[in-house]
C-alpha positions as CSV (number, residue, x, y, z in Angstrom):
1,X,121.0,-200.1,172.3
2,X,118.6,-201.6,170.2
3,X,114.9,-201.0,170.0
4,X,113.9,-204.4,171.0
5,X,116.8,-204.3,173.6
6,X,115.0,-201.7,175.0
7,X,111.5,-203.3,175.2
8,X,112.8,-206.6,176.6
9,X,114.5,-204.2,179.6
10,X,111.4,-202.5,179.7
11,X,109.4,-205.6,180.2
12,X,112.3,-207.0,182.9
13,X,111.6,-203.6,185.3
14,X,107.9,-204.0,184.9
15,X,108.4,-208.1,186.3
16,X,110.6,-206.9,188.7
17,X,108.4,-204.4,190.6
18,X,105.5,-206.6,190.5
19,X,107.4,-209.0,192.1
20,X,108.8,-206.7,194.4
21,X,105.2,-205.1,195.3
22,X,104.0,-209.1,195.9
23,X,106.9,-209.4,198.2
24,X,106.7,-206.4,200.2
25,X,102.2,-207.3,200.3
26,X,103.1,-210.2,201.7
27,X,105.7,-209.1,204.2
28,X,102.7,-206.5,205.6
29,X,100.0,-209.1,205.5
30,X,102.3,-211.5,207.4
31,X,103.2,-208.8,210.1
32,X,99.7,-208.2,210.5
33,X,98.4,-211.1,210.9
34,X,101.6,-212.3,213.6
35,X,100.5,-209.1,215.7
36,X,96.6,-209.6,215.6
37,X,97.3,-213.6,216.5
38,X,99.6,-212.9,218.9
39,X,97.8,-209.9,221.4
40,X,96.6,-211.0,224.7
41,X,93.4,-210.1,226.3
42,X,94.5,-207.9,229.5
43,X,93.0,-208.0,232.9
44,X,94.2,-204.4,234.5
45,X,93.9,-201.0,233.7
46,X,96.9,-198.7,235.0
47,X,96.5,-195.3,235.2
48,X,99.6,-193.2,235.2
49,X,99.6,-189.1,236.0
50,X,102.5,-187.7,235.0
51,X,104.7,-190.7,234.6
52,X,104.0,-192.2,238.0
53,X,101.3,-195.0,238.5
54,X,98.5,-193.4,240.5
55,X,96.2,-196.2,240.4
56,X,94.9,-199.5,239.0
57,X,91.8,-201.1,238.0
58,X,90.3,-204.3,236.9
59,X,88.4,-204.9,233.7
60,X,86.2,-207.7,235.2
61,X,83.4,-204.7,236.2
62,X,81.9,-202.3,234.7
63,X,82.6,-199.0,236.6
64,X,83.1,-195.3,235.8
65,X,85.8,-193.4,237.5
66,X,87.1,-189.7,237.9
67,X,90.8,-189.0,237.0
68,X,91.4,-185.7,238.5
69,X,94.9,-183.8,237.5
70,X,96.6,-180.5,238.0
71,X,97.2,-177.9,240.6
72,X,93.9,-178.4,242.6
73,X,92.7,-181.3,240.6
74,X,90.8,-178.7,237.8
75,X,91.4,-181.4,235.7
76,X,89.2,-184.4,235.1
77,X,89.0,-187.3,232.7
78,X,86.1,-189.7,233.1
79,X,87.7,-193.4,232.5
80,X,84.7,-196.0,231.9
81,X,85.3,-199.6,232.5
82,X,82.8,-201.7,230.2
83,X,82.7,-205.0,229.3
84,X,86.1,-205.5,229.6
85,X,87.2,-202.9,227.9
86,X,88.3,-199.5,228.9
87,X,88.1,-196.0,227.5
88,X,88.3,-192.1,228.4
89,X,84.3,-190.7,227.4
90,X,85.5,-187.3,228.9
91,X,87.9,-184.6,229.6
92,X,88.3,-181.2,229.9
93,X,91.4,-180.6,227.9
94,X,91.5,-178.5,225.1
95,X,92.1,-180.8,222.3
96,X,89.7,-183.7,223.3
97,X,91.9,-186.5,221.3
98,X,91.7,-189.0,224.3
99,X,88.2,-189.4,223.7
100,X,88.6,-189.9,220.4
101,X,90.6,-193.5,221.2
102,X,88.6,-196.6,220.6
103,X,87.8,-198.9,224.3
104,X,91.3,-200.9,224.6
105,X,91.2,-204.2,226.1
106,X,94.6,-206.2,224.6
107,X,98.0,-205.4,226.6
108,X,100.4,-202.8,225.6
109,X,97.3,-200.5,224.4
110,X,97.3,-197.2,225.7
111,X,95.4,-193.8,225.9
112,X,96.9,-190.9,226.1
113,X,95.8,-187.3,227.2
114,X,98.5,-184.9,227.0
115,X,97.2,-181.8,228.2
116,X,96.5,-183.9,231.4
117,X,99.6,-185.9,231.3
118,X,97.6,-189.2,231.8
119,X,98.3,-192.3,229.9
120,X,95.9,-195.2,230.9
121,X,97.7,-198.5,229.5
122,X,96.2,-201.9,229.9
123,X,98.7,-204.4,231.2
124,X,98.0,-208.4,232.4
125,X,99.5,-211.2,234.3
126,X,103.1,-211.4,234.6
127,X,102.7,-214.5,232.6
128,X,101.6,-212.4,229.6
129,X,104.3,-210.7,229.4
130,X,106.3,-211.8,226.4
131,X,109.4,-210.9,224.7
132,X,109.9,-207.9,222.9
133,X,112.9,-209.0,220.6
134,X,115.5,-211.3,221.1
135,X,119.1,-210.4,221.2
């Protein structure tokens, strides 16, 4: 192979993975923006202890509630409802990541302490619901 073979091959793979690196940017820029335009402001907040719904909530007020887990309910999370949004300010368990999680308001969110085995999701009308994928 030549030497200016070798540049003009050289120049070809540099034009290809630009063009592939513009494709795949605007692949992820288009996913994002479908998923940001497409979430739905919830209304509820479920809250599930150990896989089964224990209770629900609305997030039209502004209340503060005890989750209390375990053996002889030694465990608490504090779940805050405010401003329509919802979020865990404190727990007990040992790693603390739950209060970490920004206030969710848009179904399909979740919070999850594991220690705890709580996962507060935000779900709305059954009108909200939409489809998943298409088979």
């Amino acid at each position: 192979m030549k030497k200016s073979d070798k540049s003009a091959f050289s120049k070809n793979k540099i034009r290809n993975d630009i063009i592939l690196a513009a494709v795949i940017l605007i692949i992820a820029v288009a996913g994002l923006l479908f998923v940001k335009l497409t979430k739905t402001q919830g209304n509820t907040v479920v809250v599930k202890i150990d896989g089964v719904k224990a209770v629900e909530y609305s997030l039209e007020e502004d209340v503060r509630y005890e989750i209390k887990t375990g053996k002889n309910n030694e465990d608490i999370n504090v779940l805050v409802i405010k401003d329509g949004k919802a979020s865990i300010t404190e727990a007990d368990c040992p790693d603390g990541i739950c209060k970490d999680y920004r206030p969710i308001s848009y179904v399909g969110e979740t919070i999850v302490c594991l220690p705890h085995k709580v996962v507060v999701e935000i779900t709305g009308d059954a009108t909200d619901i939409s489809l998943d994928a298409v088979v």
